[in-house]
VOSE-964329 format. One line per field, with one value per residue (C-alpha): residue in one letter; x, y, z; residue number from 1. Coordinates in nm, 2 decimals. Example, Ala and Ser with C-alpha at 12.3 -4.5 7.8 and 13.67 -1.06 7.14 Angstrom:
2
r (A/S)
xx (1.23/1.37)
yy (-0.45/-0.11)
zz (0.78/0.71)
k (1/2)
END
This chain:
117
r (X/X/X/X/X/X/X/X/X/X/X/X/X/X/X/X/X/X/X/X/X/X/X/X/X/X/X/X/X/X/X/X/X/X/X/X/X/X/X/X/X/X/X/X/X/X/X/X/X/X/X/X/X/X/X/X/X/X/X/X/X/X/X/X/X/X/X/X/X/X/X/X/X/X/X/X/X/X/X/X/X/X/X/X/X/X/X/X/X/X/X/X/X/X/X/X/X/X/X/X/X/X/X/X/X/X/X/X/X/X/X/X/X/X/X/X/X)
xx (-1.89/-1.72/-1.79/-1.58/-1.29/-1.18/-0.81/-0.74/-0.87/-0.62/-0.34/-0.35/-0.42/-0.14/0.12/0.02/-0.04/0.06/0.21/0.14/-0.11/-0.07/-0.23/0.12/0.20/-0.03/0.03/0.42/0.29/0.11/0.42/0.64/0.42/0.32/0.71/0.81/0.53/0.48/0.67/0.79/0.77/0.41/0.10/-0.22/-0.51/-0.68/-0.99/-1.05/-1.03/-0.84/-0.77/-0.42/-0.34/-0.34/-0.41/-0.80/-1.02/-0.88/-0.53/-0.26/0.07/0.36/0.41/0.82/0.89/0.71/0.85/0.98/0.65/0.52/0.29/-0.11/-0.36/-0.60/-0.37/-0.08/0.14/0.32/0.59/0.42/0.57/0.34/0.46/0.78/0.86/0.80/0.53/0.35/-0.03/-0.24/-0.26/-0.59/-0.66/-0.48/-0.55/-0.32/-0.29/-0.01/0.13/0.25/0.00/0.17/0.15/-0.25/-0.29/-0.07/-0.31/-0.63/-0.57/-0.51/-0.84/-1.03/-0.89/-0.97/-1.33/-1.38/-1.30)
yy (-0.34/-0.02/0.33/0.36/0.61/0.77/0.87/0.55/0.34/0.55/0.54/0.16/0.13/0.34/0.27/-0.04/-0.29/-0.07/-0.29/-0.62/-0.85/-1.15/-1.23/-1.30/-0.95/-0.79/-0.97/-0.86/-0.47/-0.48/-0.64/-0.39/-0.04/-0.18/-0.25/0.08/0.32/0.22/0.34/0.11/0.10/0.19/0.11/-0.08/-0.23/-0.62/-0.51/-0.88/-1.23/-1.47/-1.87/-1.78/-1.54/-1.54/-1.17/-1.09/-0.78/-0.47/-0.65/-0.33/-0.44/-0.30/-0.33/-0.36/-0.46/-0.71/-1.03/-1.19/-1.43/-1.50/-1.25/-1.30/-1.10/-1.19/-1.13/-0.93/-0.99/-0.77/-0.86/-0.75/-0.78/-1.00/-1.21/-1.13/-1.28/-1.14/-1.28/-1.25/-1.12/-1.07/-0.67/-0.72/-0.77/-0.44/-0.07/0.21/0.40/0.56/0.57/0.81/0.95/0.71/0.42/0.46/0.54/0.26/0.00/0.17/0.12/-0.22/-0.26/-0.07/-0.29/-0.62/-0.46/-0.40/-0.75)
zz (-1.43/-1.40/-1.60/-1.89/-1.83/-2.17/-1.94/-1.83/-2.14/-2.35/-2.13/-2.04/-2.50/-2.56/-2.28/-2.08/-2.42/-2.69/-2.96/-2.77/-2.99/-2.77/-2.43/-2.28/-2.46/-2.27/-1.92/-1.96/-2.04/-1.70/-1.57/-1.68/-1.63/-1.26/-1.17/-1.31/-1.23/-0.86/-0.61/-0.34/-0.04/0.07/0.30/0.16/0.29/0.20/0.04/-0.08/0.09/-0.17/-0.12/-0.26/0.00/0.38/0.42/0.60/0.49/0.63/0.71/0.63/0.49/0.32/0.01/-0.13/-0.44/-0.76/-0.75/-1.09/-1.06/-1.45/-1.51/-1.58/-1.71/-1.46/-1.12/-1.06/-0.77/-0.55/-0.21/0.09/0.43/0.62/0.98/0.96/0.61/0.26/0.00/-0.30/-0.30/-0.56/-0.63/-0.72/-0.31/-0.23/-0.21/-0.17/0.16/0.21/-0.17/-0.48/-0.72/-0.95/-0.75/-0.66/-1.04/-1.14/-0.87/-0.99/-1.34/-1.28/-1.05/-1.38/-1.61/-1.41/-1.35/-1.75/-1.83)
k (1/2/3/4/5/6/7/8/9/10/11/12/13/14/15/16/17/18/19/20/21/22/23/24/25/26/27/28/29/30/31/32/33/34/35/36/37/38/39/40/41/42/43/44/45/46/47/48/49/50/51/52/53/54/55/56/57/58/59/60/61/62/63/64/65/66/67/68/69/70/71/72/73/74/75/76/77/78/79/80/81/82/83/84/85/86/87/88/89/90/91/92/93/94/95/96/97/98/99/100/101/102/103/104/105/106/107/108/109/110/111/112/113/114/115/116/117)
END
């Protein structure tokens, strides 16, 4: 399990869930704070193999948009480009390459709260 981070426990309590006392609450806040606080488009690696996507470990894509998929609070999905066709990944299976500050601390907030649960 990963260290507790005061930072990131208070920002994802007080701007990521704030007011949501539902689990489908909650899964919308990570919708909404990963669509607006990331920055597309931008480079990431597969850092994960997952049976629900075709991407292999190391695989780079880019990354353009959040599709309109319901959201979960166990996987987050994000458009890559991948074979000359766009698709949803889990952003759980990604890391940031070539990205904003807000968009690696908008992945790795996701990736600490995942890692917490």
């Amino acid at each position: 399990m990963t260290e507790r981070d005061e930072e990131r426990e208070e920002r994802i309590k007080m701007r990521i869930i704030v007011d949501a006392y539902t689990q489908d609450e909650q899964a919308m806040g990570w919708h909404i704070y990963l669509e607006e606080t990331m920055d597309f488009p931008f480079e990431a690696r597969c850092i994960e193999k997952q049976e629900v996507s075709p991407l292999e470990l190391g695989e780079t894509v880019r990354v353009v948009g959040k599709p309109s998929s319901e959201p979960s609070l166990r996987q987050q999905f994000v458009t890559v480009e991948w074979m000359d066709r766009e698709l949803g990944v889990p952003l759980e299976q990604l890391e940031p390459m070539d990205a904003s500050s807000d968009s690696e601390q908008a992945i790795a907030d996701w990736h600490y709260w995942l890692d917490r649960r």
